[in-house]
C-alpha positions as a Python dict, from the first residue, in 0.01 Angstrom:
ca = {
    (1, 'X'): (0, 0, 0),
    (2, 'X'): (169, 336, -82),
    (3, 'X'): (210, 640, 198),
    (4, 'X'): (181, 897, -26),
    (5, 'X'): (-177, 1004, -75),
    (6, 'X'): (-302, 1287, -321),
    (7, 'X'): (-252, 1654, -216),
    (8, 'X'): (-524, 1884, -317),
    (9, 'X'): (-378, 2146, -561),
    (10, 'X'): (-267, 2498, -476),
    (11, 'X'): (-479, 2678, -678),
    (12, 'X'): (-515, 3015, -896),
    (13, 'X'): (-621, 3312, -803),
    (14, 'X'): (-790, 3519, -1105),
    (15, 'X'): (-681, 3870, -1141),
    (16, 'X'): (-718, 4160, -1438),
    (17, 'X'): (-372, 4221, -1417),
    (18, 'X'): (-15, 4041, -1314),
    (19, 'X'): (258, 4207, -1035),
    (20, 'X'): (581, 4282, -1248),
    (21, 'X'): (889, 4235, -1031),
    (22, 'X'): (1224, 3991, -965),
    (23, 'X'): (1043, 3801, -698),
    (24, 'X'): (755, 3702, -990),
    (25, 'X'): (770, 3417, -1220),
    (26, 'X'): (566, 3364, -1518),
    (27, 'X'): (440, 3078, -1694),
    (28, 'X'): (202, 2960, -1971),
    (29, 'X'): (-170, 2935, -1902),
    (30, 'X'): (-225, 2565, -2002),
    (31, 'X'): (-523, 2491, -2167),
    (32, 'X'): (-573, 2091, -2045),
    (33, 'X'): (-660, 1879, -1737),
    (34, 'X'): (-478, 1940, -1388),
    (35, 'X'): (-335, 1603, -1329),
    (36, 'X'): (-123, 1515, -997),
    (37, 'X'): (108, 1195, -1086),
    (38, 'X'): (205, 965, -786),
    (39, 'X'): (483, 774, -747),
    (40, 'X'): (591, 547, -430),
    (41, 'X'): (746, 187, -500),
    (42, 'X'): (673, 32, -871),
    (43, 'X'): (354, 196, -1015),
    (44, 'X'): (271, 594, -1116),
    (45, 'X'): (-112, 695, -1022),
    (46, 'X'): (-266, 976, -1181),
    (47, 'X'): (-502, 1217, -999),
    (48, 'X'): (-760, 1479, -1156),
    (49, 'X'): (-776, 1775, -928),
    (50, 'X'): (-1057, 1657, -769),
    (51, 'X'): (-895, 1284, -643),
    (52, 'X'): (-1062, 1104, -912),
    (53, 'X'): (-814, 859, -1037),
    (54, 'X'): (-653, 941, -1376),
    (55, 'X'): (-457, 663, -1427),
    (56, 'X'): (-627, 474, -1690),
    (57, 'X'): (-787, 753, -1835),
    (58, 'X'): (-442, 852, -1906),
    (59, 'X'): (-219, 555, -1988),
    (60, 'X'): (60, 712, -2177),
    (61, 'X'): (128, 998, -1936),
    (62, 'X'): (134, 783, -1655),
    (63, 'X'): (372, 518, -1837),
    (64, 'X'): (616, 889, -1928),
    (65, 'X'): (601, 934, -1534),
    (66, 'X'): (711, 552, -1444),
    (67, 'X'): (1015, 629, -1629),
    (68, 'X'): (1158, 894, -1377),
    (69, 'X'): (1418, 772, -1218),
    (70, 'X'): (1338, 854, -839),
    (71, 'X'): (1196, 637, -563),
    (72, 'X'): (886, 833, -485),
    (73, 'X'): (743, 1195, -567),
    (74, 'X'): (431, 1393, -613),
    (75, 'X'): (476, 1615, -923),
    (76, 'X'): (190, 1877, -979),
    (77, 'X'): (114, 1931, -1362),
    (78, 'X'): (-125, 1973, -1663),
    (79, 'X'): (-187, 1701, -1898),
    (80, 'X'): (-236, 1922, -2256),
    (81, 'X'): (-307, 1819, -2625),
    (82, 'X'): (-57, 2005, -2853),
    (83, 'X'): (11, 2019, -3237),
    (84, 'X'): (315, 2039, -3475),
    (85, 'X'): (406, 2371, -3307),
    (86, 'X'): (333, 2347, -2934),
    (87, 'X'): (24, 2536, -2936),
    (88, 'X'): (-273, 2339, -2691),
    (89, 'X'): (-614, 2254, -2781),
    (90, 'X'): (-860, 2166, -2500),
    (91, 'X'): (-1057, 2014, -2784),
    (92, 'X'): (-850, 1786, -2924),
    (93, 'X'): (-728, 1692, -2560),
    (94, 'X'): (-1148, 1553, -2530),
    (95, 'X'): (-1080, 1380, -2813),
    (96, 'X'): (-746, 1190, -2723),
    (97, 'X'): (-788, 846, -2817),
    (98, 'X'): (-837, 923, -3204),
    (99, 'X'): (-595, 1242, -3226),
    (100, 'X'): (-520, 1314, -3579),
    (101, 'X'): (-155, 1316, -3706),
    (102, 'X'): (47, 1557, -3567),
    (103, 'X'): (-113, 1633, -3270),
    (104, 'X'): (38, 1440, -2958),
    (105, 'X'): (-63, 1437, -2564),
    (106, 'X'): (211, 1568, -2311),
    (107, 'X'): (223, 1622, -1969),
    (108, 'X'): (423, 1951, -1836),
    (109, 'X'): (519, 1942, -1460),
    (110, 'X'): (573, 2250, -1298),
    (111, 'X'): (590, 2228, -954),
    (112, 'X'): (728, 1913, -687),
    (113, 'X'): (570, 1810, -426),
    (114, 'X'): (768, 1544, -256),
    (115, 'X'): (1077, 1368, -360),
    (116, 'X'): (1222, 1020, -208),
    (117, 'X'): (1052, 1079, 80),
    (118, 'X'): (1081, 1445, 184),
    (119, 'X'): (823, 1690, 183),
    (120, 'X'): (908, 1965, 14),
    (121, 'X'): (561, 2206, 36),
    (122, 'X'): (751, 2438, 278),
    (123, 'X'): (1050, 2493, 56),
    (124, 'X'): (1048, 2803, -173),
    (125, 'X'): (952, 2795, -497),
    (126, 'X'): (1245, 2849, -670),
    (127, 'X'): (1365, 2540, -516),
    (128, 'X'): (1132, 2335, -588),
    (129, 'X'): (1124, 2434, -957),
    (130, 'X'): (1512, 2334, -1006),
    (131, 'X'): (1423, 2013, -829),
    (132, 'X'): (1171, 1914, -1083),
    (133, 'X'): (1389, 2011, -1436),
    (134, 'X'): (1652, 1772, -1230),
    (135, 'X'): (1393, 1471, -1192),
    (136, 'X'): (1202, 1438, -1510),
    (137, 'X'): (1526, 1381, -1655),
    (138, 'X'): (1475, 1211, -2031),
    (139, 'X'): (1118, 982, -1914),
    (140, 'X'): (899, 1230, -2183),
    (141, 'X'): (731, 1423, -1927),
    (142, 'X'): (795, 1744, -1990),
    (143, 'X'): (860, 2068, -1762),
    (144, 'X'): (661, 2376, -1791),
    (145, 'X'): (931, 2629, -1832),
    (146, 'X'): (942, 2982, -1718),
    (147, 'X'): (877, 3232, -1968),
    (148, 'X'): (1159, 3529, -2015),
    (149, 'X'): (1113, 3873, -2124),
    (150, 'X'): (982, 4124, -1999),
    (151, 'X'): (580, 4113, -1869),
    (152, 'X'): (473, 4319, -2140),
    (153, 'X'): (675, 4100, -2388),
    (154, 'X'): (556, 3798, -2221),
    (155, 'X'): (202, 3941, -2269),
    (156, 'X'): (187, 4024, -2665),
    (157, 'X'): (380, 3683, -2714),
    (158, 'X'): (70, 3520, -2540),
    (159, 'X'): (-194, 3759, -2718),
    (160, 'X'): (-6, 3703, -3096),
    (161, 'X'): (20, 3329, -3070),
    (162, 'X'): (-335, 3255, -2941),
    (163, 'X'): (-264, 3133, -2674),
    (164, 'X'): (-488, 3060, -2319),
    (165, 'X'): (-322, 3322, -2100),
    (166, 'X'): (-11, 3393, -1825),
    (167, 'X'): (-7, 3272, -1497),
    (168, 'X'): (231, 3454, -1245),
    (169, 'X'): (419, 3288, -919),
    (170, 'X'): (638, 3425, -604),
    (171, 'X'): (941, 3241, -622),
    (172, 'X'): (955, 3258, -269),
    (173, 'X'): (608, 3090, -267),
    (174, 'X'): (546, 2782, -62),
    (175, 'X'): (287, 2483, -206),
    (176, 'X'): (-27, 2583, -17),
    (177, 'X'): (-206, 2256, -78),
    (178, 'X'): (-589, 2308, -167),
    (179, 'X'): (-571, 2663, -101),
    (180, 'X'): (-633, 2954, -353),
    (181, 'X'): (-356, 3161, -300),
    (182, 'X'): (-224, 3535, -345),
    (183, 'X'): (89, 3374, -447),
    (184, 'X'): (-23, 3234, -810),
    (185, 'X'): (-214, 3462, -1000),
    (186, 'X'): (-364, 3353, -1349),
    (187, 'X'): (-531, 3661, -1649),
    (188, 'X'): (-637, 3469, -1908),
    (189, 'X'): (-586, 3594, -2234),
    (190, 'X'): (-764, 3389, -2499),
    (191, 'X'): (-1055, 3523, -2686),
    (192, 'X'): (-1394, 3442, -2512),
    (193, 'X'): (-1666, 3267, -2699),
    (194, 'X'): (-2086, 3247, -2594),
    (195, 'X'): (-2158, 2852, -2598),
    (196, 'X'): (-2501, 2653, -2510),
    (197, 'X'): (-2542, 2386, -2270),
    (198, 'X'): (-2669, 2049, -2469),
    (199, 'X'): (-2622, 1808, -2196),
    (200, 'X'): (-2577, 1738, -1844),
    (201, 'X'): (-2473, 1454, -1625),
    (202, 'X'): (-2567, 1471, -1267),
    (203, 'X'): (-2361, 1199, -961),
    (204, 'X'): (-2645, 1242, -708),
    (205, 'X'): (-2713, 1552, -646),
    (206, 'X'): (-2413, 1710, -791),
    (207, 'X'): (-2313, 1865, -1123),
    (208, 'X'): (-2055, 1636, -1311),
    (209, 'X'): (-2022, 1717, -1627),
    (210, 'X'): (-2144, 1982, -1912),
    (211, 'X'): (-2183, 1885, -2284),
    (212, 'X'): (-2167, 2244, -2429),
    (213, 'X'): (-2147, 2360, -2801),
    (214, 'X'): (-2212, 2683, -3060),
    (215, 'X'): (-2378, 2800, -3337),
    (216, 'X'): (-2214, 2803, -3699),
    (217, 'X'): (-2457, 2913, -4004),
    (218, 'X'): (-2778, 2812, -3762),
    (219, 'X'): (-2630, 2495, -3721),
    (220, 'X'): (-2500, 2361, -3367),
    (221, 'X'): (-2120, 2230, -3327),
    (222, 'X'): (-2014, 2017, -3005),
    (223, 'X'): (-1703, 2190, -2822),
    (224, 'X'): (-1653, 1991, -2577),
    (225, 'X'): (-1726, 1894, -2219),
    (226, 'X'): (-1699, 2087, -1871),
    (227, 'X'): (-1565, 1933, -1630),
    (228, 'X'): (-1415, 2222, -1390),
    (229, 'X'): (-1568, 2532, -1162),
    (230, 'X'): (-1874, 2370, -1169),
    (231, 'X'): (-2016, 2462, -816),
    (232, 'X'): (-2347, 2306, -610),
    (233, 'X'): (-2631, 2597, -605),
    (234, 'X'): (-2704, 2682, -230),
    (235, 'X'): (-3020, 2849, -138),
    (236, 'X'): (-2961, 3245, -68),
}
């Protein structure tokens, strides 16, 4: 039986604009599912952010994260579907046991969580970053690097390429598991789009899942399903 357990995420805090400053890190807004990968003895378990177990759903990711080459961890990442050039598509990721040719599914770590048995929540940041490019090593998972420039420069690189948006972090940041924190700040950049619900899928009493779409010529396209910030109605 393993001892390490899943950590609820630190989570994002959304703001309408990002602190500039040395102590600030900045990152790419990925545009995919939050996936915490376990390892402790011979097997890699994969987490959604809600504790739902991953593993099968993603096979190949989890077989990339057997391949590190330490005893034990908890690395904190985003599982994303990406084409020739890099750029994500939270579409294609739905659709990720027929993906066309040259599209491919990755998973980019960005933050450690434990390593060979130490807890490592309460170290800065910055340490914890360096720890992770150290681990992943050559297994295929892949880390989510730091963007350089400028934040302006960082900003019209996002905006020109299409991409989802920036997410900023204190290096000097510790993990606050579960907690939505001060510390990592996320402005989403990507164009917005309207889209109607189709379909629902209830587990008790609790929203699951949304099938959504949009219109095209009076004609409705699926775009995919909702899985996240879907939150129980409570009585005012």
């Amino acid at each position: 039986m393993s001892d390490l357990a899943f950590e609820p995420p630190m989570l994002t805090k959304l703001v309408r604009t990002l602190p500039e400053g040395p102590e600030w890190e900045y990152e790419l807004k990925l545009d995919g599912y939050r996936l915490e990968a376990i390892k402790d003895g011979d097997k890699v378990r994969l987490f959604s952010r809600r504790g739902n177990d991953f593993t099968k759903k993603f096979a190949s990711i989890a077989a990339k994260a057997s391949r590190i080459k330490a005893t034990s961890f908890i690395l904190d990442g985003e599982a994303v579907a990406v084409d020739e050039q890099g750029r994500p598509s939270f579409q294609m990721l739905q659709n990720r046991s027929a993906l066309p040719s040259g599209w491919s599914l990755v998973y980019y770590a960005f933050d450690l969580l434990h390593l060979n048995g130490k807890d490592l929540k309460a170290r800065p940041l910055r340490e914890r970053r360096a720890l992770v490019e150290k681990v992943l090593g050559n297994s295929g998972v892949l880390m989510s690097q730091s963007l350089p420039g400028t934040l302006n420069q960082i900003m019209r690189a996002v905006e020109q390429h299409g991409l989802e948006g920036v997410i900023a972090k204190r290096l000097d940041s510790t993990y606050q598991a579960g907690q939505r924190s001060n510390f990592w700040l996320k402005l989403p950049l990507k164009p917005h789009q309207d889209l109607v619900i189709g379909g629902f899928r209830l587990d008790g009493k609790r929203l699951e899942l949304l099938l959504v779409g949009y219109f095209e010529s009076k004609k409705l396209l699926f775009a995919g399903k909702v899985h996240q910030g879907l939150n129980q109605l409570t009585n005012a």
